[in-house]
Structures are given as C-alpha cells and as structure tokens.
N, C-alpha and C positions, 0 to 999 in steps of 0.2 A: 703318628697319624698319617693315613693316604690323601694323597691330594681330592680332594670334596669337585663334584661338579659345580659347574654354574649354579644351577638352582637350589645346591645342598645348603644347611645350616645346621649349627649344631642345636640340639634339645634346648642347651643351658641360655644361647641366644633372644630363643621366644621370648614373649610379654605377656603376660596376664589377658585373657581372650581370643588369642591365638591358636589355632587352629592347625596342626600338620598330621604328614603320614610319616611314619616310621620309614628311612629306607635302606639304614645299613648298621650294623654297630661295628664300632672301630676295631681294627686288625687286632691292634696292641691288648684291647681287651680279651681278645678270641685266644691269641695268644698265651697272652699273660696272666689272666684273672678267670677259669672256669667254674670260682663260684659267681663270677659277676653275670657270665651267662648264663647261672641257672635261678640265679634273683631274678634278672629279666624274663626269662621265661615263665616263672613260677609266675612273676605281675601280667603277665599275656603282652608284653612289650618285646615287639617283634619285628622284622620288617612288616611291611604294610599296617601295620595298627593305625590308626587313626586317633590322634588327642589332640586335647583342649586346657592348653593351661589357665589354671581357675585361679594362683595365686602364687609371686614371689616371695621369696622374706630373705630381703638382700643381706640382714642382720645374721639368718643362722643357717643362711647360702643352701636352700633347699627352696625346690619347688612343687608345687601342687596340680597335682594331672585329674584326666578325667577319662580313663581310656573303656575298657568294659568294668571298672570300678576308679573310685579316688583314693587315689597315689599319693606319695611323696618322695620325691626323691632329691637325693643330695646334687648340689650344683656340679660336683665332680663325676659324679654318674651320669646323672645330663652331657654331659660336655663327648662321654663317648656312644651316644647315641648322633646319629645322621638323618636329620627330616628335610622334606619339601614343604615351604608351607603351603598353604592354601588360599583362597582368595577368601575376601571377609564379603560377606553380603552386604550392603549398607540398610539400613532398616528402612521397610518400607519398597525395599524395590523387585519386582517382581521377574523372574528370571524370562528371556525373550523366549518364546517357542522355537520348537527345533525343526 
C-alpha cells in the first residue's frame, strides 16, 4: 500500500450512509491483479466516482454500494479502493447561498 493523504480512507472503512469519491486504487492492485482492474471498471468504479454505502454485513465481509448501479463488493476489494469522504448534510438543513 502508498502512503494514503490526510483526507484519504479506504472504501472497506465507510458505514452504511456514507457517502465518498473515488480517488485512487491501490499500486499493489494496478500491479498485481489486472483482472481486479477490469472488475472495477466494468462496475464504472473509478477514480472520481461518487458512492453511497447502503449496507455492511460484517458476517460475510462484503459491502453494498450505490454508484451509477448497486454493487457488492468484497470487504477485500474495498480495502484497495482510496476515497475522500464527503460531508453528510444534517436533515433539514438548508445549504447557505454563495
């Protein structure tokens, strides 16, 4: 693995709700695994992609995306994805004008 920015986290990190962009996938996969980069691409998970994880299952270590369709992916394949999250809106609150 490369050393991650400040702001980086990995995919497998998120919670149910959560919300980030795509911004890097790991060396080691780029490297190592060229079917893993042509899974991700075939799911449109890419840098800048935008998801919304809709659900864990800590039991059979996969999770549930929501990117231009709904995903699943293994907690292992997460792990070599790099996102920023995003900020969560609070309900109710209305964004200030610019």
């Amino acid at each position: 693995y490369s050393t991650m920015r400040a702001n980086e986290l990995r995919l497998s990190a998120l919670k149910p709700g959560e919300t980030a962009t795509i911004t890097r996938i790991s060396e080691v996969a780029q490297r190592e695994a060229p079917p893993l980069l042509q899974y991700l691409h075939d799911r449109g998970l890419k840098p800048g992609t935008r998801i919304t994880v809709q659900e864990v299952d800590e039991i059979g270590r996969t999770m549930q995306l929501q990117a231009a369709r709904l995903l699943t992916l293994s907690n292992e394949t997460a792990s070599k994805l790099s996102v920023v999250r995003l900020a969560r809106r609070r309900p109710g609150r209305v964004p200030a004008p610019r």
